[in-house]
C-alpha positions in Angstrom: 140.3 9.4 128.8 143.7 10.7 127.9 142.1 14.1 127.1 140.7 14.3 130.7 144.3 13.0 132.5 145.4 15.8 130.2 143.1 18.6 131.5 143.3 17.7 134.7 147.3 17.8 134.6 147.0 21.2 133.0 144.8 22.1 135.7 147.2 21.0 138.7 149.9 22.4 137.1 148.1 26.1 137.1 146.7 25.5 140.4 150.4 24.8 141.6 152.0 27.9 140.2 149.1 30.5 140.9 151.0 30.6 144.5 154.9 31.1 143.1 156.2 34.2 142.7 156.6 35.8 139.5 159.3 34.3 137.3 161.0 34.9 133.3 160.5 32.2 131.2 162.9 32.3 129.0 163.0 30.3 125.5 166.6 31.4 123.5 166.0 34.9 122.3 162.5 35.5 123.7 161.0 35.3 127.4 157.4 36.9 128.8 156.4 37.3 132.2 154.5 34.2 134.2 152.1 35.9 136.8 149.4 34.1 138.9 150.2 30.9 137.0 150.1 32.4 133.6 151.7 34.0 130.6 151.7 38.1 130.0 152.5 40.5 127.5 153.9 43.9 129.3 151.5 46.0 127.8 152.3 48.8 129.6 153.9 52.3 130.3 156.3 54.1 132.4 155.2 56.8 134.6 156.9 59.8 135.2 159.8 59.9 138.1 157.2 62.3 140.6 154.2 61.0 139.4 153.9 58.0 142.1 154.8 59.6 144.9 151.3 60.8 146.3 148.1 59.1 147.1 146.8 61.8 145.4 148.5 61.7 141.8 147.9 57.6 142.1 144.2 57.6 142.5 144.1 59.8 139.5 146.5 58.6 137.1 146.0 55.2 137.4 142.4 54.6 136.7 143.5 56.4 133.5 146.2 53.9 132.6 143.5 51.2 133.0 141.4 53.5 130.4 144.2 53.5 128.2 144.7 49.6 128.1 147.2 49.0 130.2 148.0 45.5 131.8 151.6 46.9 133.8 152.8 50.0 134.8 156.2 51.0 135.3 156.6 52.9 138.6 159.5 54.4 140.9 160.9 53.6 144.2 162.8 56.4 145.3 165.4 55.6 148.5 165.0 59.4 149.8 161.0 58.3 150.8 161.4 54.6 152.3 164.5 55.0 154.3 164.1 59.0 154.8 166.7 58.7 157.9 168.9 56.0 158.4 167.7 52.6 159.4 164.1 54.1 159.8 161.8 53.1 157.0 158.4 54.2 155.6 157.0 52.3 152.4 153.5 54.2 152.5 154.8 55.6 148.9 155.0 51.4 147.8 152.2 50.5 149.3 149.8 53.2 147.7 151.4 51.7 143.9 150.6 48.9 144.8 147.0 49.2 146.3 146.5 51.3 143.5 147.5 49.5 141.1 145.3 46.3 142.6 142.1 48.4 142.4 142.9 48.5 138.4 143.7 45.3 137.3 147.4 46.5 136.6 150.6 44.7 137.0 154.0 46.9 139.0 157.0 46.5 137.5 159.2 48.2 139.8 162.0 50.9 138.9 164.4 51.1 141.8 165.9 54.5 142.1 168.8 54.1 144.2 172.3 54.9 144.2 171.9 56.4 140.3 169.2 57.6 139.1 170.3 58.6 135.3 173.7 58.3 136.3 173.4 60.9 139.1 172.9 60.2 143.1 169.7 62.2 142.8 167.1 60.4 144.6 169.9 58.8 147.4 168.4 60.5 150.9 170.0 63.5 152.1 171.8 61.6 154.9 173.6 59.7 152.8 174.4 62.7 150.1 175.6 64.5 152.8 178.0 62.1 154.2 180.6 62.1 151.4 183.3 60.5 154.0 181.7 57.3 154.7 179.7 57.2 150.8 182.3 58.5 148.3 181.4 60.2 145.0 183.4 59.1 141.6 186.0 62.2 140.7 186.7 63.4 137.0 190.2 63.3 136.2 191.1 66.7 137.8 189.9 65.2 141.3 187.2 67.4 141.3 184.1 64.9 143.2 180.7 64.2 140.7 177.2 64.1 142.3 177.5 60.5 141.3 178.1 57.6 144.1 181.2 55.0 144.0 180.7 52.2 142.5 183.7 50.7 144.3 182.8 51.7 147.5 182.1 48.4 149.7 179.8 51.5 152.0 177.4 52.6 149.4 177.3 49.1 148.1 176.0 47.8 151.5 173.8 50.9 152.2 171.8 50.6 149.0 171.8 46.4 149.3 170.4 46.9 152.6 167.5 48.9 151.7 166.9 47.2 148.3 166.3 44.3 150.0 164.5 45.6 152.8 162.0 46.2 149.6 162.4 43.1 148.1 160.9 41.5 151.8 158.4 44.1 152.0 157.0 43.3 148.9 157.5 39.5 149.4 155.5 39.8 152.5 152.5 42.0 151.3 152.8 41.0 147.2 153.4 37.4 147.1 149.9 35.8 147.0 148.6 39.0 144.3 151.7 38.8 142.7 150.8 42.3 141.5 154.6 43.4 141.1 156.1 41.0 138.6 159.5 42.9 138.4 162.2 44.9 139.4 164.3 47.2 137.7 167.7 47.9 139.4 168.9 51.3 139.3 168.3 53.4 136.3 169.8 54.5 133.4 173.2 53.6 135.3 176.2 55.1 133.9 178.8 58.4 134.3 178.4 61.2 132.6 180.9 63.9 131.9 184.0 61.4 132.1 184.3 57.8 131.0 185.7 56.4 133.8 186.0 57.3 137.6 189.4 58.6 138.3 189.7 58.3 141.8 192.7 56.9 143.2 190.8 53.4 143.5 189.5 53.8 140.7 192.6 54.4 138.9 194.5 51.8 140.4 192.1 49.2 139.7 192.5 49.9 136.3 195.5 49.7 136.3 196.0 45.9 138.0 195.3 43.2 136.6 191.9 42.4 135.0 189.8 40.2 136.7 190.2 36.2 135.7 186.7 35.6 135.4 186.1 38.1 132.8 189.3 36.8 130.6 187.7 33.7 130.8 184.5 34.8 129.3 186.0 36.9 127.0 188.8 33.8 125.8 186.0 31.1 126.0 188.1 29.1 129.1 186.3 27.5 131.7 182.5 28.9 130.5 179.6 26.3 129.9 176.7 27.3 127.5 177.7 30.8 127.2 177.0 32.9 124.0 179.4 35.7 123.6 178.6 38.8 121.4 182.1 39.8 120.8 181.8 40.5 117.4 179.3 43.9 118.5 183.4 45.4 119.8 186.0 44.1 118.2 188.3 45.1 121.1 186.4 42.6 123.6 188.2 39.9 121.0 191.6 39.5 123.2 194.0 37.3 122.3 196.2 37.5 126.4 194.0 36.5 129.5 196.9 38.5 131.7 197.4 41.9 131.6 196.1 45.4 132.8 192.6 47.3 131.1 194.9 49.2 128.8 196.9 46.6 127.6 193.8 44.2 126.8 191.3 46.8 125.7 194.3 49.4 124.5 194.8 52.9 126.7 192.0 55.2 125.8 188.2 56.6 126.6 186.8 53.1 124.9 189.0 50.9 127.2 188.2 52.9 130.4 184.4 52.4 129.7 185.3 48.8 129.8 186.4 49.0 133.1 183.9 51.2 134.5 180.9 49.0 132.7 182.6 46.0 134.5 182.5 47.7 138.2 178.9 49.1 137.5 178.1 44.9 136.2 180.0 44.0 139.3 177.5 46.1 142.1 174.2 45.4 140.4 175.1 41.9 140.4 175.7 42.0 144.2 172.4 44.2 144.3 170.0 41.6 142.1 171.8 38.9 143.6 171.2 39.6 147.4 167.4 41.0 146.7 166.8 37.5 144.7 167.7 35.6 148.0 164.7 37.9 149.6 162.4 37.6 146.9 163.1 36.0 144.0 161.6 38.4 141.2 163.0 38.7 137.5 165.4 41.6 137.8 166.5 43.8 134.4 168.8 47.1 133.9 168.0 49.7 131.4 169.9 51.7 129.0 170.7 55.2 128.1 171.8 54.8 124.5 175.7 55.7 122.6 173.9 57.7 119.8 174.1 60.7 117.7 178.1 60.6 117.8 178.7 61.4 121.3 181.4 59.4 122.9 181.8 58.4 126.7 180.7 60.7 128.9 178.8 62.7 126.7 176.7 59.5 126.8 176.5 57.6 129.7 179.4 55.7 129.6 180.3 51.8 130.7 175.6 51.1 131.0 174.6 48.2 129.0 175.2 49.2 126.0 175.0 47.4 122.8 178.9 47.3 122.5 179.3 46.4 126.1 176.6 43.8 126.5 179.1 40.7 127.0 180.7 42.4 129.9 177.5 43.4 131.8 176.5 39.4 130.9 179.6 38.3 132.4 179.3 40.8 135.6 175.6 40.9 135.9 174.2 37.0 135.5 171.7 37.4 137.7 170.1 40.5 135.6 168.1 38.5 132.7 167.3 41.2 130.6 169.1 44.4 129.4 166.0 46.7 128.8 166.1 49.7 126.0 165.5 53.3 126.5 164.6 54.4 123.3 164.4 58.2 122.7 166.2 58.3 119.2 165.6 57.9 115.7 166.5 54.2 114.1 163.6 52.1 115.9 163.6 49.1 113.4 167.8 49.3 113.9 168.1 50.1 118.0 165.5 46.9 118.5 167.5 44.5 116.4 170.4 45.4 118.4 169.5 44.7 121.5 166.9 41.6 120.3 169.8 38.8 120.6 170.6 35.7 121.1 171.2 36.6 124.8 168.8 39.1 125.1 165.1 39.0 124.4 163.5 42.4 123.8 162.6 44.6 126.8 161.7 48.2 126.3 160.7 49.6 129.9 161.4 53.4 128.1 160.5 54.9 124.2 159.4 58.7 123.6 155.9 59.2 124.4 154.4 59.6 120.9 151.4 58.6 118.7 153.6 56.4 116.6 154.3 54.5 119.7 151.2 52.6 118.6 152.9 51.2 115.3 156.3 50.3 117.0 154.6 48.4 120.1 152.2 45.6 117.1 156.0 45.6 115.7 157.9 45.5 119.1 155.3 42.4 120.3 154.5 40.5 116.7 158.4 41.1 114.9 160.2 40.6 118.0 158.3 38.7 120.2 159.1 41.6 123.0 158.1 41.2 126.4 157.0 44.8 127.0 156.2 48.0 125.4 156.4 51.3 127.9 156.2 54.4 126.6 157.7 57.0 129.2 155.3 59.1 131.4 152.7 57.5 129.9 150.1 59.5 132.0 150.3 62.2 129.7 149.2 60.5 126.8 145.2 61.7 126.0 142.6 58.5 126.0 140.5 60.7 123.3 142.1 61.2 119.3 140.7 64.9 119.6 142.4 65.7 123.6 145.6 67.4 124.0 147.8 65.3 126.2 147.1 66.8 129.7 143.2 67.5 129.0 142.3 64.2 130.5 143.7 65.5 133.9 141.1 68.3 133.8 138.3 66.1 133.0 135.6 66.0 136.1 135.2 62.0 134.9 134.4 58.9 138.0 136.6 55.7 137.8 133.7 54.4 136.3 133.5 56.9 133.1 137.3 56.4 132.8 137.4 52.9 133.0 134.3 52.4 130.6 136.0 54.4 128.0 138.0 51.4 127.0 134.7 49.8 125.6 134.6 53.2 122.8 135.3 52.2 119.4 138.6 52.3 117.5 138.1 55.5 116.0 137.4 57.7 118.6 140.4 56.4 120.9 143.9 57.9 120.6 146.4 56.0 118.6 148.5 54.2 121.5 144.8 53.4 123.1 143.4 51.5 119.7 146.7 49.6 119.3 146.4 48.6 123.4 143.0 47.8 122.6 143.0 45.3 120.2 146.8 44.1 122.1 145.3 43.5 124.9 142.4 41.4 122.9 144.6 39.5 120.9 147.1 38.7 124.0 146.7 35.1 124.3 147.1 34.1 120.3 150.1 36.3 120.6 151.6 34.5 123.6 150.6 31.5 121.7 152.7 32.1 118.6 155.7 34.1 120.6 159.1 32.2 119.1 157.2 30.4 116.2 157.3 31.1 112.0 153.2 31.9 112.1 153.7 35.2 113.7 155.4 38.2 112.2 154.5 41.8 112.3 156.0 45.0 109.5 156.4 48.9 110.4 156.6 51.1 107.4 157.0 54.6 107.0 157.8 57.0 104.1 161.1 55.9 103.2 160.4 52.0 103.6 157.4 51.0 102.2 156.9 47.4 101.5 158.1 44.4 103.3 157.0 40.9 102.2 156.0 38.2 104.9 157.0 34.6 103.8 154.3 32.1 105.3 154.7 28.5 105.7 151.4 28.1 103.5 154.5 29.1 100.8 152.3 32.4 100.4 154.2 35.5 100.1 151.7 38.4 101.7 153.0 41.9 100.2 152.6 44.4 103.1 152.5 47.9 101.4 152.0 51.0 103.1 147.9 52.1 102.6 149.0 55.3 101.1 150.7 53.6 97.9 147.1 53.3 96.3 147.0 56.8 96.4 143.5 57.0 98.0 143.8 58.1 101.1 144.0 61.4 103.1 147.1 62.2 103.5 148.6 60.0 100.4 150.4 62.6 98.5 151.7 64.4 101.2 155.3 64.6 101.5 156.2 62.7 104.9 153.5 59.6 105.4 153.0 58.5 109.0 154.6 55.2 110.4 151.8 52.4 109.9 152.1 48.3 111.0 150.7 45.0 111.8 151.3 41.6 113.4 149.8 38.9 110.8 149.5 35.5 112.6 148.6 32.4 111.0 146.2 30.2 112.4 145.6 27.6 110.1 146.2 26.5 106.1 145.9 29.5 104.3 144.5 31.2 107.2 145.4 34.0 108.6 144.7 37.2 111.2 145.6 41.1 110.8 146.0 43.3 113.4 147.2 47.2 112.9 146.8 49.7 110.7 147.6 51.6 107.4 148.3 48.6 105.6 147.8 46.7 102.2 148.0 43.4 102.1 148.6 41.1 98.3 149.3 37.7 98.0 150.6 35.6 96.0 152.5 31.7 95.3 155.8 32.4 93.8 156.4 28.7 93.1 153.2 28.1 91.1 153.9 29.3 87.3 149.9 28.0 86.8 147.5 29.0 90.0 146.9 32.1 91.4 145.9 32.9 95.0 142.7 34.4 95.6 141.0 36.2 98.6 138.2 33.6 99.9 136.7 35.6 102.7 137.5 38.8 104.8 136.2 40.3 107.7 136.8 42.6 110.7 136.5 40.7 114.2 137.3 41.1 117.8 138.3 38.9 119.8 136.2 38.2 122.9 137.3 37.4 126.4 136.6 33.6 126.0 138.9 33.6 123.6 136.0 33.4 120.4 136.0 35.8 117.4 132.8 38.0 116.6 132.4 39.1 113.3 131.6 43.0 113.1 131.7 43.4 109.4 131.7 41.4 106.3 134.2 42.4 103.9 133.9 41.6 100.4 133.7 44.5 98.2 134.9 48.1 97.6 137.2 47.4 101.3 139.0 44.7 99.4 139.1 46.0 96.1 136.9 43.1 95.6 139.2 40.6 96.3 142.2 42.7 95.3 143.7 42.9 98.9 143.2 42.8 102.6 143.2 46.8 103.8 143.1 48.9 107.2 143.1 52.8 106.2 145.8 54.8 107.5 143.9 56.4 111.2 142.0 53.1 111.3 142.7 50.6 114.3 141.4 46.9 113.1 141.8 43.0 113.3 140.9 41.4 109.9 140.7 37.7 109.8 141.1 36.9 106.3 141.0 32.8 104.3 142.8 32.7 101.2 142.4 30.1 98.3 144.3 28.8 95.1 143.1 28.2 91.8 
């Protein structure tokens, strides 16, 4: 009886949310998506900035995406084609995503481009480029104007608020009962390039005033309920005064002005997300364009939310949950851990579109407990291993043959579609061990070869890189390809592999007089009722008989393996 009250709660409950809008839910350093009632992994991709904005490119590029294994795509808004003149709007360009994407069983996250677009005004409309009187630009420190909107400027504030949430009600009105948008980017890639800091006379005598109480109370602790600080991550965001000007607190150079400017960027997009959330209440994130390779402020886009500026965009921006990462740079297992925190559960709307993208999204989703994984302009990337990665666009295939391709077998599928494959299979046990100790996930590569997983069986599983047996393809070639998997435990001694280019051993560290032995292997899928099909037995030469649990380097699998002591 109390199993049935159970079900039947369950039930209401689902039946209850099925009709609220999207929403984050959000548990300490980890959050996913709830859509339609349930739970989602952001298996996804970004498209590229033009590629939404015909009927035409749509209807062909997203019955691909589907193909690929997609669940969400990432798409622009541009404000030049739904407010083309002033006060006149047109969102045919948002509607065709979103029918589109309906027609495919994909999710929208939505990218606004609006006042910045990569820290430039590029995709503003030409009415408001062109009056530079009543929608100011930011000036280097010679006065000379930048194609890059004010952020202080209470005009371009209001313009792109107004037509942000003219969206927001659009998509509130035609989107709320699909829920096929889930989530809104604001901006993109904000920042200003080529100085680190506006110096326009407002500019420059805001920085020079005093700096704003609220954010010396964040930053000194006073008055501030529940609220994790990151200070350590810059030293200089440590003060010891809560009075005084940007120099004097932060001390009077580029590093200090990029505190300032990151604060009047925090400040807009919280006005932005804030008003657009009393439209439509949709998570709402901001994406970065990362500090790396030595450049300093303005060489990179200065004062986004960056890893070193993250508590002021927190304190500015608090109705942005999530600072997403635009990864295009070398340092994946470092870049993730930084932006993975306490106050921040990984997001990554942008990477490099690349075949090892298949490796870093099992470790993004099973290490990490990520939200998303979108690789950029992901309608480039080929469905076939043996396509280039614009041959697909040439093919004379029906939706039908493009969407039935997702049903060919691991090995004839491109690297990013095996890995979405069996992602989007094992989904639901992955949402069902997010933020527990039965779920962890490795990436290797040829300078960092081994990593051990500590189970709470008190089984250590040594996760080695395929080539170290030295029987592969490939093995003693100088630079070895980057392999991983998510292992998650779903019982005693009972455990699930999913990747590839991995060696598995095991062993009891604490027992000086049993061993642990390999009781049964065997490759699966995972059905869409949730059971697990056995497609091969494996007990001999693929385990070494009984040596280890293995998927080849090139090979895209899910093992379910039992081990045993004696």
């Amino acid at each position: 009886m109390k199993k049935f009250v159970f079900a039947l709660v369950a039930v209401l409950c689902v039946s209850l949310f099925s009709n609220a809008q999207p929403r984050l839910e959000q548990h300490g350093n980890w959050a996913r998506i709830i859509a339609n009632g349930r739970p989602m992994l952001m298996i996804g991709g970004e498209l590229g900035n033009s590629s939404a904005s015909t009927i035409e490119d749509l209807q062909k590029i997203f019955p691909h995406l589907k193909a690929l294994g997609l669940n969400t795509v990432l798409a622009p808004v541009t404000w030049e084609l739904i407010e083309p003149k002033e006060g006149q709007y047109d969102f045919s360009s948002l509607d065709n995503i979103i029918n589109e994407a309906r027609k495919n069983n994909l999710k929208v996250v939505i990218l606004w481009f609006g006042a910045w677009k990569n820290s430039m005004s590029c995709y503003a409309p030409e009415w408001f480029k062109r009056d530079t009187k009543r929608f100011p630009r930011v000036h280097d420190r010679n006065g000379k104007p930048l194609e890059e909107a004010s952020s202080l400027s209470a005009n371009v504030l209001e313009a792109d608020k107004k037509i942000f949430c003219k969206m927001l009600e659009h998509i509130r009105v035609t989107d709320s009962n699909e829920q096929t948008v889930v989530m809104v980017q604001v901006e993109n890639e904000i920042g200003m390039i080529n100085e680190p800091r506006d110096y326009s006379k407002d500019a420059t005598k805001m920085y020079n005033s005093q700096v704003p109480k609220v954010l010396t109370d964040y930053l000194t602790g006073k008055n501030v309920q529940g609220v994790k600080k990151l200070t350590g991550n810059n030293p200089r965001l440590n003060i010891k005064s809560d009075k005084g000007s940007w120099a004097e607190l932060f001390g009077n150079d580029m590093y200090a002005e990029e505190i300032f400017q990151a604060w009047t960027y925090a400040v807009y997009v919280e006005k932005i997300a804030q008003a657009g959330k009393s439209i439509y209440d949709l998570p709402m994130y901001v994406n970065v364009a990362l500090n790396s390779r030595d450049r300093k402020p303005g060489e990179y886009p200065s004062a986004g939310p960056l890893a070193h500026l993250i508590d002021i965009w927190h304190c500015g921006a608090p109705s942005i949950a999530v600072l997403g990462l635009d990864l295009y740079d070398k340092g994946y297992r470092d870049w993730t851990d930084r932006y993975h925190l306490s106050t921040n559960p990984l997001f990554i709307p942008e990477i490099r579109l690349e075949d090892q993208d298949a490796m870093r999204a099992l470790y993004a989703f099973g290490h990490h407990d990520a939200m998303g994984f979108c690789p950029f302009s992901i309608e480039d990337y080929p469905l076939y291993s043996n396509a280039s990665q614009s041959d697909w666009k040439d093919m004379d295939l029906s939706q039908d043959d493009q969407l039935n391709a997702f049903s060919s077998t691991s090995s004839s599928l491109s690297p990013l579609a095996a890995a979405y494959k069996l992602l989007r299979q094992a989904e639901p046990l992955i949402l069902a061990h997010q933020g527990t100790e039965d779920m962890d996930a490795v990436i290797l590569d040829n300078d960092f070869r081994q990593a051990d997983i500590q189970t709470p069986d008190g089984i250590t599983l040594h996760i080695k890189h395929s080539y170290t047996l030295g029987w592969e393809p490939g093995a003693h070639s100088a630079a070895w390809p980057e392999v991983a998997c998510i292992v998650i435990r779903q019982g005693k001694e009972d455990y699930l592999v999913i990747g590839s280019g991995v060696v598995i051993t095991y062993e009891k560290a604490s027992s000086a007089t049993t061993q642990v032995g390999l009781a049964k292997c065997e490759q699966v899928q995972i059905e869409s009722d949730g059971s697990m099909r056995i497609l091969r037995h494996l007990s001999g030469d693929q385990t070494h008989q009984g040596r280890h649990v293995r998927i080849p380097v090139g090979d895209y699998q899910m093992q379910h393996f039992r081990l045993y002591e004696y």
